[in-house]
C-alpha positions as CSV (number, residue, x, y, z in Angstrom):
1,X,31.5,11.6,7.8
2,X,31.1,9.0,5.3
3,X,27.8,8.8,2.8
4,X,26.7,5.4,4.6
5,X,27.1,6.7,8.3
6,X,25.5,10.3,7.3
7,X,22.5,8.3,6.0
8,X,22.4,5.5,8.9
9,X,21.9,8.3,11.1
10,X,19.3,10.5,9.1
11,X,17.2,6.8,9.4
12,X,17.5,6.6,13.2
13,X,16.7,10.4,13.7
14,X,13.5,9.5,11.7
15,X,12.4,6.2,12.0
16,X,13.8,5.3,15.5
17,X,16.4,2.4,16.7
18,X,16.4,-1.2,15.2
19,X,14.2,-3.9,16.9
20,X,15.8,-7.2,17.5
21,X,13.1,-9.8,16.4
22,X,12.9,-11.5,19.7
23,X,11.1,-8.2,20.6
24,X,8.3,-8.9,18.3
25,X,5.8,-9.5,20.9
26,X,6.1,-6.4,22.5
27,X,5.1,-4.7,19.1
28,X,1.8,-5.9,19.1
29,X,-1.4,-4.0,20.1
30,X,-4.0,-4.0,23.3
31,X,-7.4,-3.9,22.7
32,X,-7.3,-0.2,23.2
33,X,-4.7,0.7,20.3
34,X,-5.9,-2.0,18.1
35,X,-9.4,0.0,17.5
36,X,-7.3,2.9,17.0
37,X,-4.6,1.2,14.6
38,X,-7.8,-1.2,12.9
39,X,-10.7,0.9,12.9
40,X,-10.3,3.9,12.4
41,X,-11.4,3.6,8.4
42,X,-15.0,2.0,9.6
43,X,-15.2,4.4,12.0
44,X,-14.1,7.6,10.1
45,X,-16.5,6.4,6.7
46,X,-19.5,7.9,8.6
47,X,-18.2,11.1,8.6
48,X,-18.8,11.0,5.0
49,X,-21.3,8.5,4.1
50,X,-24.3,10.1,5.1
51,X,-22.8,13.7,3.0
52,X,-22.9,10.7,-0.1
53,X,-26.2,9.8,0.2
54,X,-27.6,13.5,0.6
55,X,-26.1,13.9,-2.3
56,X,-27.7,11.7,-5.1
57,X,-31.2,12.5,-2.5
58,X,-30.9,16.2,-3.2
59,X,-31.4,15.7,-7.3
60,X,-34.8,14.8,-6.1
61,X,-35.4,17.9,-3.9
62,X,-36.1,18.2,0.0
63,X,-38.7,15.6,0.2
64,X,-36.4,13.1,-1.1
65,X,-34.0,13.7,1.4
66,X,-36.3,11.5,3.9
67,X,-35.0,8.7,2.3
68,X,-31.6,9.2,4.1
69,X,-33.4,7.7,7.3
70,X,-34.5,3.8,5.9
71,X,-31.2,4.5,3.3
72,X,-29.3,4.4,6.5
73,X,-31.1,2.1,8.5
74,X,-30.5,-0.6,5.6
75,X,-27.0,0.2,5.8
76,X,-26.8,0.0,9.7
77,X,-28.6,-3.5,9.4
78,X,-26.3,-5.0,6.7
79,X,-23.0,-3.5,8.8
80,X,-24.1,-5.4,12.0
81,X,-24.7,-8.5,9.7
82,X,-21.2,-8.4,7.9
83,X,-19.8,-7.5,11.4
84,X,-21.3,-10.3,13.3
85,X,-20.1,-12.6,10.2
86,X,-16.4,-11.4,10.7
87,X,-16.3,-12.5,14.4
88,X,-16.7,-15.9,13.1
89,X,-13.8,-15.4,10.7
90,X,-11.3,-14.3,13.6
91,X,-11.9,-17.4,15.7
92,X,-12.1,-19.8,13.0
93,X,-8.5,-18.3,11.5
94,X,-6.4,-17.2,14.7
95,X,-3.3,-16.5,12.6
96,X,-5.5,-13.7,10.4
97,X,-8.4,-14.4,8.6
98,X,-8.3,-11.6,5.5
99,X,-10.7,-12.8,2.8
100,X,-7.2,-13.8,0.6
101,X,-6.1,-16.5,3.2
102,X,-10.0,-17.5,3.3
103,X,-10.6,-17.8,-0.2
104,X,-7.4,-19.8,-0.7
105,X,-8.1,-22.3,2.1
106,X,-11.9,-22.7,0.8
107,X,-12.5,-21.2,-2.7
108,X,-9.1,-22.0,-4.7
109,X,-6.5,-20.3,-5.8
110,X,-8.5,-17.9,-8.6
111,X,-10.9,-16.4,-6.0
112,X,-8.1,-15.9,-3.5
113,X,-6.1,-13.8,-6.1
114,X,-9.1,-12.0,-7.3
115,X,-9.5,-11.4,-3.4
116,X,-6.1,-10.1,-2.9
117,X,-6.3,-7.7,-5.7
118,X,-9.4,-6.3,-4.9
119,X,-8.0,-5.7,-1.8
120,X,-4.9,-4.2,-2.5
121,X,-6.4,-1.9,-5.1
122,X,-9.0,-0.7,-1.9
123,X,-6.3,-0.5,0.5
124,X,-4.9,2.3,-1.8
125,X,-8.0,4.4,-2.3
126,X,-8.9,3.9,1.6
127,X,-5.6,5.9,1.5
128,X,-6.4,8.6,-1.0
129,X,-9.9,9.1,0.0
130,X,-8.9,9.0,4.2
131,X,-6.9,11.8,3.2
132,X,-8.5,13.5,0.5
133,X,-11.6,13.6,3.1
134,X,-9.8,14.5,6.2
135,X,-8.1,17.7,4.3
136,X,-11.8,18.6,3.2
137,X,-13.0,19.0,7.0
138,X,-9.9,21.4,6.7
139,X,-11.0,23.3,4.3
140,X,-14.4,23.2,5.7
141,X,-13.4,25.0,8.7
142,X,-10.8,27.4,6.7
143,X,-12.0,28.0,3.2
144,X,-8.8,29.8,2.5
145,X,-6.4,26.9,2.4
146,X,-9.0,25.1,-0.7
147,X,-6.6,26.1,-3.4
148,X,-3.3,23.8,-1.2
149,X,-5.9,21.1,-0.9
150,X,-2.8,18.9,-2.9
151,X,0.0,20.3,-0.8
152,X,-2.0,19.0,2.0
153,X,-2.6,15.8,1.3
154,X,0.6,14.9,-0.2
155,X,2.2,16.8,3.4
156,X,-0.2,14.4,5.6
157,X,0.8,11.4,3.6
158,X,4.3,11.8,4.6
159,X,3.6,12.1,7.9
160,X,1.5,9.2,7.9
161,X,4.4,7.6,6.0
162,X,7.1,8.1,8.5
163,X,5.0,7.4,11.5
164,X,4.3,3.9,9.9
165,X,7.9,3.2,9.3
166,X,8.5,3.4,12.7
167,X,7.0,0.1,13.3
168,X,3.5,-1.1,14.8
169,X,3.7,0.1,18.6
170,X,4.7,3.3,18.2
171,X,1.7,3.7,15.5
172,X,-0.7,2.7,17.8
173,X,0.2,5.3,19.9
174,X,0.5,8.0,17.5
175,X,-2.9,7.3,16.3
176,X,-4.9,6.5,19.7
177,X,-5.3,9.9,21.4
178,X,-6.8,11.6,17.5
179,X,-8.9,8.8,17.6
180,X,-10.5,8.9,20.5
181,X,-11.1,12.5,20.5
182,X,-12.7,12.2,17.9
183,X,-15.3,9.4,19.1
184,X,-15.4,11.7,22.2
185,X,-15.9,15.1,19.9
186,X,-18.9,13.3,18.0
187,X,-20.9,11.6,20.9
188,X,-20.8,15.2,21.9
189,X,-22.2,16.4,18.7
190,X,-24.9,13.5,19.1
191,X,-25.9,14.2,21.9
192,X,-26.0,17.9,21.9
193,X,-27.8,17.8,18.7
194,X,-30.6,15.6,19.8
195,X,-31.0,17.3,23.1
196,X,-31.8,20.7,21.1
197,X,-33.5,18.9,18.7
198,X,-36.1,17.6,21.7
199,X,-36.2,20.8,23.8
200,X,-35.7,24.0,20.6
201,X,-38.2,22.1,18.8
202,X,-36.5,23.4,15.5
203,X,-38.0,23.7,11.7
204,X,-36.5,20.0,10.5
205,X,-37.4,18.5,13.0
206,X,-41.2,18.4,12.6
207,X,-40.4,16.8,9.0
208,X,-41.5,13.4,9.0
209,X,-39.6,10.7,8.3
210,X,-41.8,8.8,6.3
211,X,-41.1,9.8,2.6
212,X,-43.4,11.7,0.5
213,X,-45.2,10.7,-2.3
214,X,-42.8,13.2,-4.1
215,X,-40.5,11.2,-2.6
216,X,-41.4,8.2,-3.7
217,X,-41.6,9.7,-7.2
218,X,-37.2,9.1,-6.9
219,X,-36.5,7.2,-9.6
220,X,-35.3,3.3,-8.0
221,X,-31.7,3.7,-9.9
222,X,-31.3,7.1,-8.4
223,X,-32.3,5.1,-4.9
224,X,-29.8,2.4,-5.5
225,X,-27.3,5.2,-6.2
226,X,-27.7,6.5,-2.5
227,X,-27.6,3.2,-0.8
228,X,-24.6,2.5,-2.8
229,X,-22.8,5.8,-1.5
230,X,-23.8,5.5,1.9
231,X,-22.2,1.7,1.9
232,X,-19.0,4.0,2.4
233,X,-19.8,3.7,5.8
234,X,-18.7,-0.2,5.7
235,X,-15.6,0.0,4.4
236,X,-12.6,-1.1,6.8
237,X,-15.2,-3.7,8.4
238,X,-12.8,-6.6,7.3
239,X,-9.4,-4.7,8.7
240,X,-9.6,-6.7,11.9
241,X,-10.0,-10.1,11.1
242,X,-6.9,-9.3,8.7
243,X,-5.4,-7.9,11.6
244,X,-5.9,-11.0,14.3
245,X,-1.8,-11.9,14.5
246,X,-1.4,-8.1,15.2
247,X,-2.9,-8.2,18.3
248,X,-1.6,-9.5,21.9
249,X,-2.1,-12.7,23.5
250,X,-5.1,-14.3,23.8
251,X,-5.6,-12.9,19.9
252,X,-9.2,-13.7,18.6
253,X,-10.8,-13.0,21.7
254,X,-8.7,-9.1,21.5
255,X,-9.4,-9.2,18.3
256,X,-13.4,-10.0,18.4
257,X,-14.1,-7.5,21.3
258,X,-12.5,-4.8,19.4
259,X,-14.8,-5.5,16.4
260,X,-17.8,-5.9,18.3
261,X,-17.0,-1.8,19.6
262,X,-15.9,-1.1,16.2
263,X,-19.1,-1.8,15.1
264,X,-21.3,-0.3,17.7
265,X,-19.2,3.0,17.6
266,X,-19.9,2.7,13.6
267,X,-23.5,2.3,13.6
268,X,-24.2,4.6,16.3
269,X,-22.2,7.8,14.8
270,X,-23.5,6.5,11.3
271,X,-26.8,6.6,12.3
272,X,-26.5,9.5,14.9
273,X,-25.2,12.2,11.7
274,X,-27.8,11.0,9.3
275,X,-30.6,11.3,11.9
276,X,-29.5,14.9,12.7
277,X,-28.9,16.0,9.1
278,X,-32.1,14.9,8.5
279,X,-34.0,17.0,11.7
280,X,-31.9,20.0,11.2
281,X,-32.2,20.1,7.5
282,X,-28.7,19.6,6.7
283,X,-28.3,20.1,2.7
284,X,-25.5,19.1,0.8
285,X,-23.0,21.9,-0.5
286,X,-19.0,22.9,-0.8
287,X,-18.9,22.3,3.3
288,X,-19.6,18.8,4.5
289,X,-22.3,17.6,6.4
290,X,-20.6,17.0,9.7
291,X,-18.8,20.6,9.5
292,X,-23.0,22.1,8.7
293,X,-24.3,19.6,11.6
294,X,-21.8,21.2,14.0
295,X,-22.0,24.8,12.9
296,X,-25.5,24.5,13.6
297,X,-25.4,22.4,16.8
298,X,-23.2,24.5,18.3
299,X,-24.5,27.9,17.6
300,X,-21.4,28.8,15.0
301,X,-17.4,28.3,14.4
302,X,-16.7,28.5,17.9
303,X,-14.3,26.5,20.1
304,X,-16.5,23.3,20.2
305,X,-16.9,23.5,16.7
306,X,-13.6,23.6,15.7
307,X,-12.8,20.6,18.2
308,X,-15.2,18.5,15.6
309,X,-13.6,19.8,13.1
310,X,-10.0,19.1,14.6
311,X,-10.8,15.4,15.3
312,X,-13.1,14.8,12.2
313,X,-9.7,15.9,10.4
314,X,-7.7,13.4,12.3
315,X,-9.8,10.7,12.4
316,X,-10.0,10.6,8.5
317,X,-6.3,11.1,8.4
318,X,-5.8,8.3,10.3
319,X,-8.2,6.0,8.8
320,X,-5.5,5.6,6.4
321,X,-3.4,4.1,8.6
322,X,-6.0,0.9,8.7
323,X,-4.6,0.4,4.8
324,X,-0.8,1.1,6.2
325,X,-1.5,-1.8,8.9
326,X,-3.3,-4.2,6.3
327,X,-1.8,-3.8,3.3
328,X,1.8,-4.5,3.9
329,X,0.7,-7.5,5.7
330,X,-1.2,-8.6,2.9
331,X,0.7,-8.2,0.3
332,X,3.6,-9.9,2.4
333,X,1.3,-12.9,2.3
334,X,0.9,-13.2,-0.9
335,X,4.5,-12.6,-2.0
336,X,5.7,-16.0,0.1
337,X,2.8,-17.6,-2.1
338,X,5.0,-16.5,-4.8
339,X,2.4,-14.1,-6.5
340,X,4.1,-11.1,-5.4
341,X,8.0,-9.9,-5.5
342,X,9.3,-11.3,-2.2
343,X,10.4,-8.2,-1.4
344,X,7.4,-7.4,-0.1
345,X,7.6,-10.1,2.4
346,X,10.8,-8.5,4.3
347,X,10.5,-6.7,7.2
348,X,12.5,-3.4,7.8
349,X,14.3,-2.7,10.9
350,X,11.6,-1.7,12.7
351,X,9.6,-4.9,12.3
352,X,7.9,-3.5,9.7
353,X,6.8,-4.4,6.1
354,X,8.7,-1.4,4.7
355,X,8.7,-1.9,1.1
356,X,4.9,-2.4,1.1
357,X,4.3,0.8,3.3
358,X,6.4,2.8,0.6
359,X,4.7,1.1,-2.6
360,X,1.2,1.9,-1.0
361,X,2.5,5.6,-0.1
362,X,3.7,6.0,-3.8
363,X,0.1,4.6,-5.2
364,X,-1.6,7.0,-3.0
365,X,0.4,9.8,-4.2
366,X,-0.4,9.3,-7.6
367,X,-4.4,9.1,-6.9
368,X,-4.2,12.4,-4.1
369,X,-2.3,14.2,-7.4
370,X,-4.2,12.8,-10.5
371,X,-7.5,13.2,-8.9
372,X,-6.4,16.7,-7.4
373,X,-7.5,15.9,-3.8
374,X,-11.6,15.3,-4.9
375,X,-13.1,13.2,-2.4
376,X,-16.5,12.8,-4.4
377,X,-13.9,11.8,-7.4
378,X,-12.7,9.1,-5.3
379,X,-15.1,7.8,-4.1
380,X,-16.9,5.7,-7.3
381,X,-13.8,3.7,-7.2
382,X,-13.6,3.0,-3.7
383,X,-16.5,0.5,-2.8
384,X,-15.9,-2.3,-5.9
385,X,-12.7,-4.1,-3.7
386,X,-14.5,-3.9,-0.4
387,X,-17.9,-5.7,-1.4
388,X,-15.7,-8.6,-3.8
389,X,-13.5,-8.9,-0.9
390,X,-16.9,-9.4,1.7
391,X,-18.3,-11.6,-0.6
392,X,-15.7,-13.7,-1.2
393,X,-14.4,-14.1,2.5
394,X,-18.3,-14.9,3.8
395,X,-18.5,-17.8,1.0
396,X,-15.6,-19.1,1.5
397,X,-16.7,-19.3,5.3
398,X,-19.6,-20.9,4.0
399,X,-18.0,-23.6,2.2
400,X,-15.0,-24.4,5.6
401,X,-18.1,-24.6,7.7
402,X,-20.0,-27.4,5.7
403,X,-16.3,-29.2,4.9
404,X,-16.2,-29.0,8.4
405,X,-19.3,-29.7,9.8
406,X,-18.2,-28.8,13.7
407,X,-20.7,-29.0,16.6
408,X,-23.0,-26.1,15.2
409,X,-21.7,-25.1,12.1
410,X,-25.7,-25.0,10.6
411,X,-25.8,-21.7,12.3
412,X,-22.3,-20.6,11.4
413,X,-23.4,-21.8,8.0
414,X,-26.2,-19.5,7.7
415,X,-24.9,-16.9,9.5
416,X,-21.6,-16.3,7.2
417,X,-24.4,-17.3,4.2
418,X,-26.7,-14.0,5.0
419,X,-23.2,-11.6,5.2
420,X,-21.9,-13.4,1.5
421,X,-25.7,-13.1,0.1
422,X,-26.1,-9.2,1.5
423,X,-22.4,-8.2,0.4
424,X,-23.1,-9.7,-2.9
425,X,-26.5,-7.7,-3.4
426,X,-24.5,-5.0,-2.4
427,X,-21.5,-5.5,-4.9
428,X,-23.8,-6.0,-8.1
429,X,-25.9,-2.7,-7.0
430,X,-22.4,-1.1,-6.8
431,X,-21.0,-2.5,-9.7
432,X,-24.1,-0.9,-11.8
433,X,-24.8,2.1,-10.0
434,X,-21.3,3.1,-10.2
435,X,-19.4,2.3,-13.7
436,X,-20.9,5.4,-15.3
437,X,-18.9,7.3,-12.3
438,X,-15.6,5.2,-13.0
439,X,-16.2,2.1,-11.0
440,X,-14.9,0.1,-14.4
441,X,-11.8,1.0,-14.0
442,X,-11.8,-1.0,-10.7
443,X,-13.6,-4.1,-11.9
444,X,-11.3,-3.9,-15.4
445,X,-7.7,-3.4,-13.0
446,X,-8.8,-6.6,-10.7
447,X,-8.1,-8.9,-13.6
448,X,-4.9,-7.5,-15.0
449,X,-3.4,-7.7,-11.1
450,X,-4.5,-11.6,-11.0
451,X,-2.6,-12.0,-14.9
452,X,0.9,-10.1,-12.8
453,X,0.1,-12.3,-9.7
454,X,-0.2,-15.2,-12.4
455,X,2.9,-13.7,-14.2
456,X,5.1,-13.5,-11.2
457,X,4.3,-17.2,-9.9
458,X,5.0,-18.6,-13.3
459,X,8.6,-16.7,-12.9
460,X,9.7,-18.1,-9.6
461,X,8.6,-21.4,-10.3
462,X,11.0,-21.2,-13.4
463,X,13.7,-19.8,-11.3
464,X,13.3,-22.9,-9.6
465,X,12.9,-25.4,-12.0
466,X,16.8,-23.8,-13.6
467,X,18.2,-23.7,-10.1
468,X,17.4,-27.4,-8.9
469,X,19.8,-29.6,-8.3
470,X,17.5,-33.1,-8.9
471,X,19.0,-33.1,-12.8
472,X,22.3,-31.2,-12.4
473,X,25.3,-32.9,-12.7
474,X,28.9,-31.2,-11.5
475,X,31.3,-30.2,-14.2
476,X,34.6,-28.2,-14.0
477,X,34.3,-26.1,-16.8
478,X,37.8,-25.1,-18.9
479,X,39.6,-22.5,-17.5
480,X,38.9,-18.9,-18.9
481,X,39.9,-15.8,-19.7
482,X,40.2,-12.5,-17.8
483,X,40.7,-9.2,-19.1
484,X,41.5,-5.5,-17.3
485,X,40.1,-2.6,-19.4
486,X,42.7,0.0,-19.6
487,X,42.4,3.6,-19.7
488,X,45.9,4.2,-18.8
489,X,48.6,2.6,-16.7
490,X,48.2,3.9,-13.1
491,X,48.3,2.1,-9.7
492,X,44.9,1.1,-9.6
493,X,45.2,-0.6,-12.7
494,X,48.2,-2.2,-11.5
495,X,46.4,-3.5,-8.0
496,X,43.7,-4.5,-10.3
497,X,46.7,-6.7,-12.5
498,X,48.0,-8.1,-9.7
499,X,44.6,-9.6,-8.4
500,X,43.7,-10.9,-11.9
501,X,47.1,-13.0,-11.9
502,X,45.9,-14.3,-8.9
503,X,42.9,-16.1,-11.0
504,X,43.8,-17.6,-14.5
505,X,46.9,-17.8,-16.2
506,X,45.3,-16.7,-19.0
507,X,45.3,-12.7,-17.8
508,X,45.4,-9.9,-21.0
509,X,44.8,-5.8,-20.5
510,X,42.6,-4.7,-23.1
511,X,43.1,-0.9,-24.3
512,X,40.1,0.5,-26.6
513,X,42.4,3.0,-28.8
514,X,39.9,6.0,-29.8
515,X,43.4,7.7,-30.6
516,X,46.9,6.9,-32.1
517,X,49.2,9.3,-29.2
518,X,47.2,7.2,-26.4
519,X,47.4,4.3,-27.4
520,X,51.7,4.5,-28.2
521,X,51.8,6.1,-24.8
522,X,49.8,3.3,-22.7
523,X,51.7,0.6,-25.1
524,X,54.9,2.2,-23.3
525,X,53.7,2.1,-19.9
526,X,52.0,-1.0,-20.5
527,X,55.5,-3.1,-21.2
528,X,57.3,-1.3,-18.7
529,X,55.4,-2.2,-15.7
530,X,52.7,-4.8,-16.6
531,X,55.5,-7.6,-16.3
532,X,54.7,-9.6,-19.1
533,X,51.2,-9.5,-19.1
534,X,49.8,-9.2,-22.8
535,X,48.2,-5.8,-24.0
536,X,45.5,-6.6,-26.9
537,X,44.8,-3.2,-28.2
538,X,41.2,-2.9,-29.9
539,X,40.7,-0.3,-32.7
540,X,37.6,2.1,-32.3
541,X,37.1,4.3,-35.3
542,X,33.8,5.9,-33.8
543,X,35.1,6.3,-30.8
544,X,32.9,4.1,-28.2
545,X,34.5,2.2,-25.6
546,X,31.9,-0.2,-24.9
547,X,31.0,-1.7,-28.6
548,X,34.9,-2.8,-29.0
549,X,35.4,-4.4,-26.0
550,X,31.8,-6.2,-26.1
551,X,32.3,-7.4,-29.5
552,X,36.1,-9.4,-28.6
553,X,34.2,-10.8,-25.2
554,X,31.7,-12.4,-27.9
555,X,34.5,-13.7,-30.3
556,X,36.9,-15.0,-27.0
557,X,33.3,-17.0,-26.2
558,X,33.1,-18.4,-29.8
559,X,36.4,-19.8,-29.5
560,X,36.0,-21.0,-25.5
561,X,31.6,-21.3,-25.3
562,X,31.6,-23.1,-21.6
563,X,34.3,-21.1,-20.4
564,X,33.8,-18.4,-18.2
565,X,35.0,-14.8,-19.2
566,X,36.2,-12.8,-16.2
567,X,36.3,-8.8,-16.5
568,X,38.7,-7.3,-13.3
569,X,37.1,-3.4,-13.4
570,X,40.0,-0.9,-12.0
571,X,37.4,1.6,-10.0
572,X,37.9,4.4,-8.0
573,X,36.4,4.8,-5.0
574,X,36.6,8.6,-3.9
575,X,37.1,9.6,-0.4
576,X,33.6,12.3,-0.7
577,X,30.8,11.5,-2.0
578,X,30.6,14.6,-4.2
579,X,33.6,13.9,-5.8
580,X,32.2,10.9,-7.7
581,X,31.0,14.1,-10.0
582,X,34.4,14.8,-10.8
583,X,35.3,11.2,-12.3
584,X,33.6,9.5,-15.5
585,X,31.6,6.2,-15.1
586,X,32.9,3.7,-17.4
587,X,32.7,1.2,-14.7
588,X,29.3,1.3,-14.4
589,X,28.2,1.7,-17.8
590,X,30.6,-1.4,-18.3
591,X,28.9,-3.2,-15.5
592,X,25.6,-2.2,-16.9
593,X,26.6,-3.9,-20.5
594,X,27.9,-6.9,-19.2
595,X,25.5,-7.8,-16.5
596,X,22.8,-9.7,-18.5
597,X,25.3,-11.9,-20.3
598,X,25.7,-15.5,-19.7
599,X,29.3,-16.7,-19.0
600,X,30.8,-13.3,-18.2
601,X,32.0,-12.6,-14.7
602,X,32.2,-8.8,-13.5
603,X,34.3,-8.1,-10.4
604,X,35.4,-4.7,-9.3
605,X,38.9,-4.3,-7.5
606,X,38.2,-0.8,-5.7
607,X,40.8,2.0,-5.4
608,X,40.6,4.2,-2.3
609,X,41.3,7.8,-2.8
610,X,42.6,9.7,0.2
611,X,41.6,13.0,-0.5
């Protein structure tokens, strides 16, 4: 079977048949598959935000740990507020109201690119982290499988890879069923939790909630530290208004409804884990929260334990797939802006952005293996795009609704004004809480990405500038000259003769002689059945091929400069693909020399082996 069939047919095994375009519509998602595609990052964050704040809590000792319950509340409050802001965002923009096309349409062209990289960058660590979290509640549940924490991460990200690459639908599907067991799994939890919590009357949960005045002693940075973590819990707020075109007909309304249950699921689980950490006395150590919580809920490892386990796993998995939905649309976006290489804007067969899928699965990879899997690693970097993104979406809100000035947009006004004001409270407690930890390197990698956006706008608008026709003027330039390297005189070389006679009347074969018996024998050959055709014979003392015949190419255009120089490239094409092994690759290497010169035309006249 030929290389090309052999590999069209490893691509439909994996990634399923082509979809014609008029098929679009059927692609996109329900209500029911859009929470699972969309929000399944908000909604998996809580199974590790509250383990975050615990964390910077516990330096204080156990009466700190009350803070977790006002810690979380804030955060609860501020997720409703950004939430409820959003909504307005998907009916003002119908056709997808991320915070790039926002900023752009409101704030300018800066802003929007600072937007778009901040939210590219967190697209990548929602990824890494996902994954890096969801293999944790593996090795939570089996503590033997720690040391392959990479293998499994780099194994999961294929699959979420592949199952991306098979287009929109069929994600949806993949991804619905692990993400509703797991909201299933954890209202479970919940609710067994606080119902042994009210009739077992157990040690925590006489603890008041009110914190200590050893407590209080917390130093406010260390505070600000856990409020910061546990804002982990809002990330993937903004994946549904990016998301609105994704949905099915009548969009924003699909679109608001399934933000509105994003967000109660979020707070409610958010809310639900850090109220029962805090009654059962849940401490931070090598096996998260949720995995402790459940362990102790459920009387020890037993079948309902590992069914949290199971989904907690999938569900942080799968949050990942939020970034695979968003960030190939994004980035699509802003390459027919012209900031990014239009290549990103193409969709695969499958109807989906392929080439952004694969660029975001090769980022990931690099973070899962340089940062060996660490969630709590991770994690600094993550928050820095989400809250520039928030702020910069709700402002530019702001600013449409005053250019606007609709029937209500006071309230509109004010109600996108509190989400910019709390986001951007949050981002500048993020921003210093978090550099010591590596948060920098987000806030210093935003800026170079706006420079490349810059740098890659300022190319195509020269591309165009040389390829417009309002100042070019026809002109036949003179005609040129075309050469056939010769290795020896053989039947492709003749075929390859033939079809250069065909095109100038100026036609030589050009030997590079690296040794005296060659080039007599090939002068022979040559003037026996080249019929006429004149054999310029280039001396090569070191013996290079290339150098010889690159150097007369630049002397023939000395002579001729706006004439066009045309090599004809004998080239065998074998009938197996391992046989190319067996044959050298001048062609190439001669293509590969040639192809950034001006006025030199390559064409290959292909030989077919038969066996």
């Amino acid at each position: 079977m030929p290389v090309s069939a052999a590999s069209v047919s490893v691509k439909r095994l994996i990634l399923g048949r082509p979809i014609p375009t008029h098929l679009e519509h059927q692609e996109r998602l329900s209500r029911v598959t859009g929470l699972a595609v969309l929000s399944s990052d908000a909604l998996s964050s809580v199974a590790y935000a509250t383990e975050e704040i615990l964390r910077v809590l516990a330096i204080g000792g156990a009466a700190a740990l009350a803070w977790s319950l006002p810690i979380a509340g804030a955060i609860a409050t501020l997720l409703a507020i950004v939430a409820f802001s959003y909504r307005q965002t998907i009916h003002a923009y119908p056709g997808g109201g991320g915070a790039y096309i926002v900023s752009r349409e409101n704030l300018g062209t800066q802003p929007a690119l600072i937007a778009a990289a901040a939210l590219l960058i967190d697209y990548t660590l929602t990824v890494a982290v996902s994954i890096a979290a969801g293999v944790a509640a593996i090795t939570s549940a089996f503590p033997a499988l720690h040391a392959s924490t990479v293998a499994l991460s780099l194994g999961l990200l294929v699959l979420l890879t592949l199952g991306n690459l098979r287009g929109i639908r069929e994600s949806g599907r993949l991804f619905a069923v692990p993400t509703y067991f797991f909201i299933v799994m954890m209202a479970l939890l919940l609710l067994v939790g606080l119902w042994r919590a009210l009739t077992e009357h157990p040690v925590a949960a006489t603890a008041s909630a009110v914190p200590s005045a050893q407590a209080a002693s917390l130093g406010l940075f260390a505070l600000l530290t856990a409020f910061s973590n546990g804002c982990t819990a809002m990330t993937g707020v903004e994946a549904v208004s990016n998301g609105v075109p994704a949905f099915r007909a009548p969009e924003s309304k699909n679109a608001a409804q399934t933000l509105t249950a994003m967000a109660v699921l979020a707070i409610v689980m958010f809310a639900g884990i850090t109220v029962l950490a805090h009654i059962y006395g849940i401490l931070p150590s090598d096996e998260t929260i949720v995995s402790q919580i459940a362990r102790t809920v459920f009387g020890g490892r037993g079948a309902a334990y590992y069914a949290v386990q199971f989904g907690t796993m999938s569900i942080l998995v799968l949050a990942a797939n939020t970034a695979y939905a968003d960030f190939p649309r994004l980035a699509s976006i802003v390459a027919r802006d012209g900031y990014l290489p239009r290549q990103f804007a193409n969709r695969g067969d499958r109807l989906a952005f392929s080439n952004g899928i694969v660029v975001l699965s090769a980022c990931a990879a690099i973070l899962l293996v340089g940062f060996r899997g660490d969630t709590h690693a991770l994690l600094p970097l993550y928050m820095i795009g989400v809250f520039i993104s928030f702020t910069l979406s709700q402002t530019g809100m702001v600013v449409r609704w005053r250019r606007m000035r609709s029937a209500g947009w006071v309230r509109s006004a004010i109600v996108n004004g509190v989400g910019a004001a709390a986001t951007a409270i949050v981002l500048v407690i993020v921003a210093i809480t978090k550099s010591a930890e590596g948060a920098w390197i987000i806030l210093a990698l935003v800026p170079v990405l706006v420079l490349l956006f810059t740098a890659t706008r300022r190319h195509y608008a020269g591309v165009a500038r040389e390829l417009s026709l309002e100042t070019w003027t026809p002109a036949s330039p003179p005609p040129g000259t075309v050469l056939v390297p010769v290795g020896g005189v053989h039947r492709a070389v003749l075929e390859a003769l033939g079809y250069a006679n065909t095109l100038s009347g100026d036609v030589r074969g050009v030997f590079v002689n690296t040794g005296a018996a060659a080039a007599d024998r090939v002068r022979l050959d040559w003037a026996r059945w080249a019929g006429g055709t004149p054999l310029v014979i280039l001396p090569s003392p070191y013996r290079s091929l290339l150098e010889p015949l690159v150097s007369y190419i630049a002397d023939l255009q000395e002579v001729q400069p706006n004439a066009y120089v045309t090599i004809i490239l004998p080239e065998f094409v074998p009938a197996r693909w391992w046989q190319h092994l067996l044959h050298n690759q001048q062609a190439l290497l001669l293509k590969a020399a040639l192809h950034f010169r001006p006025g030199v035309v390559v064409t290959s006249v292909p030989f077919h082996l038969r066996q």
